[in-house]
N, C-alpha and C positions, 0 to 999 in steps of 0.2 A: 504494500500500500504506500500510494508517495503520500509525504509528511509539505505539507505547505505552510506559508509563513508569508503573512502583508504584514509592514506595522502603517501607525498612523503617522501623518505627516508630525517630524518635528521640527520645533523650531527657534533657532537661536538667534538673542537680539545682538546680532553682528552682522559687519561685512563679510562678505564669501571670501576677501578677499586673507582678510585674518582668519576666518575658521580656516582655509588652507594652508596657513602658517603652521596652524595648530596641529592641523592632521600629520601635517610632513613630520614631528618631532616623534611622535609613536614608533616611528620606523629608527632603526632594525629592528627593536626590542622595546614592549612595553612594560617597563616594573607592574604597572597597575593591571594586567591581563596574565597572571601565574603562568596559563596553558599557552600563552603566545612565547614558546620561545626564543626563535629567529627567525631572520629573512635576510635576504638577499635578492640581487638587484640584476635581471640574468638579461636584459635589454631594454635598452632608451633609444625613444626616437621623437625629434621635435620636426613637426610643420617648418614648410618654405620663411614663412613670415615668422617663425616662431610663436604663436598663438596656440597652438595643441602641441600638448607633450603624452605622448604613452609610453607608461613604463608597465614593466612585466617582473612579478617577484615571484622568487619562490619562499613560501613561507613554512616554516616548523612548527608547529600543534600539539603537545603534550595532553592527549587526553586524559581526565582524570578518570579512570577506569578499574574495574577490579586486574591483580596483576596475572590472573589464571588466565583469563580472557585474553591480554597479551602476549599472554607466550604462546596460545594457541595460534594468534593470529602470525605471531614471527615478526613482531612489529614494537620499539618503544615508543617511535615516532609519526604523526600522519605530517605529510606534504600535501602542500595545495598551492595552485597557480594562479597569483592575483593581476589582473590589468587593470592599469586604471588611466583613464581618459581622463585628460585634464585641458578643457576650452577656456581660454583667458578670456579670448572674445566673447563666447556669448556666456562666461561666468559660469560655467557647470562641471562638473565630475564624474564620470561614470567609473563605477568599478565591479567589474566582474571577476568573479571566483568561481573555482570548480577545483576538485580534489586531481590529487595523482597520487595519493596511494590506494590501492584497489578499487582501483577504479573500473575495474571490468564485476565486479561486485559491489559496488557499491556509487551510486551516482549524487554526488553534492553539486548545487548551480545556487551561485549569491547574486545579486544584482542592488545594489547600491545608489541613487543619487546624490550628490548636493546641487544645489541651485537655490537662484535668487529668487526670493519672495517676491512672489505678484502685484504684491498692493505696498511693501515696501524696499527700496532697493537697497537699502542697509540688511533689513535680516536677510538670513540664508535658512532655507528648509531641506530635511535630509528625511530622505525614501527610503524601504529597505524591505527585499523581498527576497523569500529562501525556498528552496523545496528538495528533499532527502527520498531518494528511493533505494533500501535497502534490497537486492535481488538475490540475494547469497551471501550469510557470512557465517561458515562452519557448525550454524546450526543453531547461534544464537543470534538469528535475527531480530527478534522480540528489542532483546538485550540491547542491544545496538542502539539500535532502532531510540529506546527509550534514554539510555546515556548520551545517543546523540543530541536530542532533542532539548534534555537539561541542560547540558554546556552550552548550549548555541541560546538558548532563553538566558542562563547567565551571563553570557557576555553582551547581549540586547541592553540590560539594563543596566552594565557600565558604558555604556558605548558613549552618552552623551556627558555622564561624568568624567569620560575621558580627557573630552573636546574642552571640556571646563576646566580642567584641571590645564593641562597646557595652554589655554588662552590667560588663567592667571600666571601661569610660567612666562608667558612672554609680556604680562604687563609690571611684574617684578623685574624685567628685561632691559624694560621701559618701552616695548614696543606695543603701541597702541594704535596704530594708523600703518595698513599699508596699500600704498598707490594703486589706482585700476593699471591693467596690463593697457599699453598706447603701440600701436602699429612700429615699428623702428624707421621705419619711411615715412613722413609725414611731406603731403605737397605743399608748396609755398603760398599755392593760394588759402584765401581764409577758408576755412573746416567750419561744417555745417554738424553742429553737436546733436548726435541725433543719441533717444533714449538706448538704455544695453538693451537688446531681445535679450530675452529669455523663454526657453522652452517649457519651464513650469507652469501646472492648469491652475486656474485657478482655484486656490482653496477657501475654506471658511477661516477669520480671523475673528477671536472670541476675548481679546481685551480691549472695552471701550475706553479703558482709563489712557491708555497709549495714542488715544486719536484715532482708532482703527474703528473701523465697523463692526460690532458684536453682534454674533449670533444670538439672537434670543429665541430661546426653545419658546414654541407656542405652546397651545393647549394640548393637552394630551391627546384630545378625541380629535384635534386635528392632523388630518395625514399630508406631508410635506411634498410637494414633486420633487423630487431630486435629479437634476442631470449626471450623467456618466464623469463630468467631470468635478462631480462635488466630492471632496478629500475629508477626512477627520486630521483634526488637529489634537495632537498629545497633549497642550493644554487645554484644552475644552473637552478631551474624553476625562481629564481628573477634576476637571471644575465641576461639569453636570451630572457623566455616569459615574465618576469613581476610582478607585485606584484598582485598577484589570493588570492582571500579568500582560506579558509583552504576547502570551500566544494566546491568552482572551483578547486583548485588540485585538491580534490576527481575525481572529473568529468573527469580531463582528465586523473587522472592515470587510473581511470578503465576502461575507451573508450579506450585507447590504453592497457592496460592489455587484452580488448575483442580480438583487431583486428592482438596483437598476437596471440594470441587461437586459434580466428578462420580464418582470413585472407589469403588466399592462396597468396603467390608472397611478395612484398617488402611489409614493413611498412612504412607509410608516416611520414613523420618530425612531430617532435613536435609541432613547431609550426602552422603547415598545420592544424593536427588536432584542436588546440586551436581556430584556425578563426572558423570552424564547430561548435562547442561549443557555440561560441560567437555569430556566427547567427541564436544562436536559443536560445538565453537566458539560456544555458548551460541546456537543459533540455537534458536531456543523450539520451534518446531514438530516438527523430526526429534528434538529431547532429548523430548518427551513423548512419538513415538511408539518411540523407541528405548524409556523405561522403561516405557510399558505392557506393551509382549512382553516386557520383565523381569519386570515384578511378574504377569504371568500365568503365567509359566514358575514364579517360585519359587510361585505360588501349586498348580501344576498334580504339581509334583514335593517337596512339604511342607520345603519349604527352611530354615524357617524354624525348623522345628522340628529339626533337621538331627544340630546339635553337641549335642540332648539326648537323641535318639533312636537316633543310631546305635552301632554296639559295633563298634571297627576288627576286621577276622578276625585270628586269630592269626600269620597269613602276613605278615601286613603288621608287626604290630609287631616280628615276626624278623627280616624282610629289606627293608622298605621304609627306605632310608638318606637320611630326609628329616628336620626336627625346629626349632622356635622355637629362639633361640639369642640373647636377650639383645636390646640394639639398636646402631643404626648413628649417627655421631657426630651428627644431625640427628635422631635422635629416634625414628628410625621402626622397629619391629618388624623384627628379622634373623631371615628365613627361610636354611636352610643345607641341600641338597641335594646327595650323594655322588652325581651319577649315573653316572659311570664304574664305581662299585662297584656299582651295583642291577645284579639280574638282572631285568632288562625281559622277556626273551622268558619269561623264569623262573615269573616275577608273572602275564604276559597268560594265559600254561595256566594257570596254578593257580586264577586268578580272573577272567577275563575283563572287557571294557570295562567292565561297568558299577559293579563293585567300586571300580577304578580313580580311574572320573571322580567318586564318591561321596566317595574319598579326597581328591581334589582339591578337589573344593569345601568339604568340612570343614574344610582348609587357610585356603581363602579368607574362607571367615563366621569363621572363626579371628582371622585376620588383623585383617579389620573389625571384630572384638573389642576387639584389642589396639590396633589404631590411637585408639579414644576411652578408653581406658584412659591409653596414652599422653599423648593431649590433655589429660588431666587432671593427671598427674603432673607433665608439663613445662611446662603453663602457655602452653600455645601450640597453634596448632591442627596437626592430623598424621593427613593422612586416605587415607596411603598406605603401602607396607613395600620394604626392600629386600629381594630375594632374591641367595643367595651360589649359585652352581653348580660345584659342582669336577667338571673331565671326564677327571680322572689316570681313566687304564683304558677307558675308551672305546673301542671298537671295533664289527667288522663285525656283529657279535653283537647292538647294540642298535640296529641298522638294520633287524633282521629284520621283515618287513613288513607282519603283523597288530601289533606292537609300534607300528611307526610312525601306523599309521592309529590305535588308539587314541589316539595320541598327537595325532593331528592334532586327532580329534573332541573332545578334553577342550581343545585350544588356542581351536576351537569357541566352544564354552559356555561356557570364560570371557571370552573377547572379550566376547561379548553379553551377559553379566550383570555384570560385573566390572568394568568399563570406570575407566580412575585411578585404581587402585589399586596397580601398580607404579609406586615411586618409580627406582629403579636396580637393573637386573640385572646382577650382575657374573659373569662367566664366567673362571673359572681353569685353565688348564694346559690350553690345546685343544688337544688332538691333530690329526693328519694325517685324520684321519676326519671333523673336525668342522667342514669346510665341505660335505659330502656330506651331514649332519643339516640345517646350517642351507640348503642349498639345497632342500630336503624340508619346512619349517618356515616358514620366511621368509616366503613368499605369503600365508599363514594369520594374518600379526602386522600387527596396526596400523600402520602410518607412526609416527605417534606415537611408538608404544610399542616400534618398534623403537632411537628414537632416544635410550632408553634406554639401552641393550645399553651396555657396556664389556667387549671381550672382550681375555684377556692369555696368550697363548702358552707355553708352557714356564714358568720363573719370572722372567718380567717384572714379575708382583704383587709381586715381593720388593722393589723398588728404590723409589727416587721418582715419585710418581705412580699407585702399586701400591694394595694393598690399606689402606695405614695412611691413606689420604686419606680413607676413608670409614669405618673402623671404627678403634675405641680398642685399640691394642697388647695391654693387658691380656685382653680378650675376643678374641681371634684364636683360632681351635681348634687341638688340638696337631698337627692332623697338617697342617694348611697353616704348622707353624714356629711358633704362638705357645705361652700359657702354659696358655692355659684346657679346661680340660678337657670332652672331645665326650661325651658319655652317648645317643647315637645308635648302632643298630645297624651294624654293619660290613658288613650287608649280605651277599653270600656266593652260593654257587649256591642259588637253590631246588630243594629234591629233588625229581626224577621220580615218586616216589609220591604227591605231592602235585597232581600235572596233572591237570586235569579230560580226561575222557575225548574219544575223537577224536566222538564222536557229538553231545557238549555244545561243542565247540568250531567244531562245523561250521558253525554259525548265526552266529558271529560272521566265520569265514574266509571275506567279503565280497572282492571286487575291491577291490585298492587304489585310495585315493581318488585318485590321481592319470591316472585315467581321464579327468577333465576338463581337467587342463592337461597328460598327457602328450601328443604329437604323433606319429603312425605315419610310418613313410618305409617304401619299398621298396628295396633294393640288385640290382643286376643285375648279370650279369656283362658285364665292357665298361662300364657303366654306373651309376658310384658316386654315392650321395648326399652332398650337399655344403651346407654349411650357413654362411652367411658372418653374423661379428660385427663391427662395427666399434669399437673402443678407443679412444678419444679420450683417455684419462691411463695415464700409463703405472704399474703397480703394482697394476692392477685384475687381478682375481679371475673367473676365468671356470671357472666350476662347470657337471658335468653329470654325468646319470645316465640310463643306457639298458638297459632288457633287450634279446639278440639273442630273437627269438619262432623264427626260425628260418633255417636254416643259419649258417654260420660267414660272419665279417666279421672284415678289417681298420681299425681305427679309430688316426687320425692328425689330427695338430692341425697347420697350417704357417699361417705369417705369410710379409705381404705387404705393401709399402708402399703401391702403388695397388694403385687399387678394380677388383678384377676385373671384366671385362667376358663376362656371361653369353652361351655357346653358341647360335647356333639351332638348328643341327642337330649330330644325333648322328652316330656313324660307319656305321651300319645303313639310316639315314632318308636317309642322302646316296645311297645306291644302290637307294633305293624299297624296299628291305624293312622293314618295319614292325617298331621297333623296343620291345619290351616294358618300358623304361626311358626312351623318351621323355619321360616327364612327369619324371625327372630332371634339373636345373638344373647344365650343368656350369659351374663356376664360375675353374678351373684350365685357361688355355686350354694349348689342345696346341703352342704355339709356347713356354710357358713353361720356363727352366732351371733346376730345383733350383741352388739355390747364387746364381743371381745374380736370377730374378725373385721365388722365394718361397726361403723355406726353412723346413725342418720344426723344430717347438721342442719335439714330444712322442718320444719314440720309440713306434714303431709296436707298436700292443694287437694281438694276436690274441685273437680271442672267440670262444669255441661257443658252441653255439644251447642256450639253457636258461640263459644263464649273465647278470647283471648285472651292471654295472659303473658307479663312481664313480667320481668325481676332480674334480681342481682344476687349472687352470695359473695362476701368478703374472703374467699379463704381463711384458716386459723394455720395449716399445718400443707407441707408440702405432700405429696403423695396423688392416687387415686382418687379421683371424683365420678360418682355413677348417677347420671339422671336418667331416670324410668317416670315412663307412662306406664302406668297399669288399668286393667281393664276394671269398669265398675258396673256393681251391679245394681239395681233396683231392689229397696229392700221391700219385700215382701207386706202384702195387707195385712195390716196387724186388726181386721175385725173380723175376720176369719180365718181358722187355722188350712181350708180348702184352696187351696191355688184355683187361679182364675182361668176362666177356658182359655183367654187370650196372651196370659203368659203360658201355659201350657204349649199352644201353637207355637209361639215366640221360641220358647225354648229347643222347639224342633229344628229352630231354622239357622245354619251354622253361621250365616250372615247377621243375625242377631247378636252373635258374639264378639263383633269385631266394631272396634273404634276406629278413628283416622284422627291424624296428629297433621299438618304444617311445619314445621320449625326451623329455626336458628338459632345458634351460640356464638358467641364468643367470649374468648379471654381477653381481660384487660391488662395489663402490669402495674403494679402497684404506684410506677414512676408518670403514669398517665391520670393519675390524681394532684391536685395539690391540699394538704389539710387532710383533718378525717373526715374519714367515708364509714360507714357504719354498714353491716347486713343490710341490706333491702331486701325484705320477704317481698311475695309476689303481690302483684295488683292487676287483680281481672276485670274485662268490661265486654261489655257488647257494641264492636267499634263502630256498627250501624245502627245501635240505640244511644249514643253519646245525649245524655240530656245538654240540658243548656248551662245548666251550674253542677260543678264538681267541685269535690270537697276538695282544696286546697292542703297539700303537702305538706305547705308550714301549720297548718291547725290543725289535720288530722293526726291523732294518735295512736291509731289501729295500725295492723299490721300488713294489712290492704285495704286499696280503694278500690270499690263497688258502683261502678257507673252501669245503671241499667236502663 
């Protein structure tokens, strides 16, 4: 695979005519480049007029290398062949490099400019482009390949300390000024002083304070046209995006070098493009095609045009408890969402997904608004937001299950368009409900950008560590304890007259999405399903959620030191009758004693059929975890000792014996908390009878909520 290498234009505030002063002194030997250790000068040759001199060196390389690798290769030293072109007249330098040692196995090509600045004829700006194709090298290509790539990024970022360091060497010299090169024939008639050409395109220049024209980054949601010959400048990639390695520039000048080429329509901002980069570990190929299916989408859905086109409905600015709020001590735009106060299920009648996800992404080109608004204020670059979440009031209610699925699909769309854009989510006052969201949520969220999350229990945010670590006391809102006043709706029920009708909501009342990662089980009677987790830290988080589809189950969590040893036969199969839960896994052998081989850590659920159920256990102990559905039975008329003709039939029928289960699990780790988390026993409801009020998480005391 060839290894490529742009950087961005740099540039120093001197004449070309001194920075070539300065370059000349490097040679034969530069103390300040360890690995540079000689060269030599193997042909010179000057132009008619003397104007072009090229010279041709051979240079000596010490690479810093394991020494086993070395002797394999039969080599202490790499040689390489430098030319370098030097135009007095029209002020520029070319310098070409390529290797001579194994070079039939290995192909290095440098390519170098200096030249004078476009817009100033004092500074000089220097280009620098590489590409490495390792085609054979004993077998550690890899190896190579990767040492190569380190030394050549290390001497990137002395390259310009170099130039600095000898340009003060020559003004300790006292040399400060040297003369432009003049023709050595000059005619007697008067000379018509015409400006140098220069071959340099023109670049962006990004300091106003110098007199120059600054780049000013627009609006985020604004996409920039770019021509072919628009350059980054190394100071303006550390003033707006940041401090990038030398082969992240590469990465991004040449993704945006592609998406001028070939791009049809506007070029996105620099910084748009850098998030892409950056949610892929900058590997160039998946970040370009992660942002095309971006900029096709904003292009397909007028994104763009978005925050000027749309008008929020009146629903939203009443009861949607969301709103900007100042910023966080790092600069970055504080988003602040009530959502234990939103009425979600409230919002989804009244206005369905796609109002929703419109809102949300308003939020988001919002954000990338303010984030280079920010950059600008602060003097630094800020090309992400925090968002604040308070989940006081949270409950069964905003689980309701076309809510969730919205919810999933807007978490969706902005994974894939949005990507680096969360700096820190901090999560406040989680309820007992609210590892049954994030087990619902979670699979949907980046790695990344889960590793974001701070989440703070009850009021943990109040202490050390809490809330004042990332935002300024004075801006805290009043109703999380601080001074500053919220001008955000309170949120509230949305009224029923306001619900879109059942006929207009039918089209959205989709199967929830968790059809692909839920998992179906069968319960039998005699024959329970059984589901084993193993725990390796103790304090982990074992989340799950199951609808019964039908009949009644008993559901039970018990812990076990060793690893149970699964059944092969059932109790039916051992006497040849063919048993309709066979393909259940019994996990609990039958030789086992409550109390001394497992024992139980949930108390036992009873479930009807229609009904769902969440929860959470805390771990106490590492080991074996077994959640069983068991089959349940109907207890018998207690006003007759006579069974009833229509259980008698029922009992006939082996499909009378069998439940269906739904589910999902997962495990949480204890480091995806913040604060204590306590047991959450289960809390069942019937997520298509959700009433209108549910008993709130901070006032209920039970050990489940009952929404029927």
């Amino acid at each position: 695979m060839v290894q490529e290498y742009q950087s961005p234009v740099r540039v120093y505030k001197h004449p070309f005519e001194l920075i070539m002063a300065a370059y000349v002194k490097r040679f034969p030997k530069c103390p300040l480049i360890p690995v540079f250790v000689d060269s030599e000068i193997i042909s010179e040759s000057h132009s008619e007029d003397g104007s072009t001199l090229v010279t041709e060196r051979r240079c000596v390389v010490d690479v810093d290398a394991p020494r086993l690798l070395k002797r394999i290769a039969g080599v202490d030293y790499l040689y390489f062949i430098q030319k370098n072109t030097l135009n007095r007249r029209e002020r520029t330098l070319r310098i070409e490099v390529h290797n001579e040692t194994f070079s039939n196995r290995v192909i290095v090509h440098e390519l170098c400019n200096y030249s004078v600045h476009p817009e100033n004829e004092d500074w000089t700006c220097f280009e620098q482009t590489a590409s490495l194709d390792i085609k054979s090298f004993f077998g550690f290509e890899s190896t190579a390949e990767k040492i190569a790539m380190k030394q050549y990024a290390s001497s990137i970022k002395k390259g310009k300390e170099i130039i600095e360091y000898y340009l003060r060497e020559l003004e300790q010299e006292g040399i400060t000024y040297i003369p432009r090169w003049t023709p050595p024939v000059v005619p007697p008639t008067a000379r018509l002083q015409l400006p140098p050409t220069s071959a340099a395109r023109a670049i962006p220049v990004h300091s106003a304070k110098d007199g120059l024209p600054s780049k000013d980054p627009a609006s985020p949601t604004e996409l920039l046209a770019g021509s072919p010959d628009d350059k980054l400048d190394a100071d303006y990639i550390r003033r707006y995006l940041g401090d990038l390695t030398p082969l992240q520039e590469s990465c991004l000048i040449r993704l945006r070098q592609w998406l001028q080429e070939t791009h049809k329509g506007k070029i996105p901002k620099d910084q748009h493009v850098l998030r892409f980069l950056r949610a892929r570990d900058f590997n160039i190929d998946k970040a370009r095609e992660f942002l095309c299916q971006s900029l096709t989408w904003r292009k397909q859905h007028q994104v763009d045009f978005l925050l000027d086109s749309w008008e929020r409905p009146q629903v939203l600015q009443d009861y949607y408890t969301g709103g900007w709020h100042h910023h966080d001590r790092d600069g970055r735009p504080l988003y602040i969402l009530r959502l234990g106060q939103m009425d979600t299920k409230g919002l989804v009648r009244a206005l369905g997904e796609e109002v929703l996800l419109r809102q949300v992404l308003s939020i988001n080109e919002e954000g990338l608004r303010r984030c280079e608004e920010n950059t600008r204020v602060f003097g630094r670059p800020i090309s992400c937001w925090t968002c604040l979440v308070d989940l006081e009031g949270l409950n069964m209610r905003h689980l309701w299950r076309p809510a969730v699925k919205a919810l999933l699909r807007i978490i969706e769309v902005v994974e894939a368009n949005y990507p680096e854009t969360l700096g820190r989510l901090l999560i406040l006052r989680a309820p007992r409900v609210f590892p049954v969201l994030w087990t619902l949520v979670s699979p949907f969220i980046d790695e990344n950008t889960r590793k974001k999350f701070l989440i703070y229990a009850s009021n943990d945010y109040q202490g050390p560590g809490g809330l004042v670590d990332y935002i300024d006391r004075e801006i805290i809102p009043d109703f999380l304890g601080g001074d500053c006043m919220w001008d955000i709706p309170e949120g509230g029920m949305v009224p029923k007259s306001l619900y879109r009708t059942a006929e207009e909501l039918e089209s959205e009342e989709n199967r929830l999405w968790t059809d692909s990662i839920y998992k179906s089980a069968s319960v039998f009677k005699g024959a329970p399903y059984e589901l084993l987790i193993e725990i390796t830290e103790a304090s982990s988080v074992i989340t799950w959620d199951f609808d019964v589809c039908k009949g009644d189950v008993i559901f039970n969590i018990y812990h076990s030191k060793r690893a149970p040893q699964p059944q092969k036969k059932d109790a039916l199969g051992a006497h040849g009758i063919p048993s309709p839960g066979a393909i259940n896994v019994q996990l609990i052998d039958r030789n086992w004693v409550l109390g001394q081989d497992y024992s139980m850590v949930e108390s036992a659920l009873h479930c009807r059929e229609g009904e769902s159920v969440q929860g959470s256990h805390v771990t106490r102990w590492p080991g074996f975890y077994i959640l069983q559905w068991r089959f349940h039975s109907s207890p018998a008329c207690s006003a007759s000792s006579l069974p009833r003709v229509d259980d008698v039939l029922a009992s006939l029928q082996v499909s009378s014996h069998k439940c269906k289960v739904m589910y999902y699990t997962e495990v949480l780790g204890s480091h995806d908390f913040r604060g204590s988390m306590t047991s959450l026993e289960s809390s069942h409801s019937g997520f298509s009878q959700l009433s209108a009020v549910t008993t709130s998480s901070s006032q209920s005391q039970a050990s489940s909520t009952i929404s029927r």
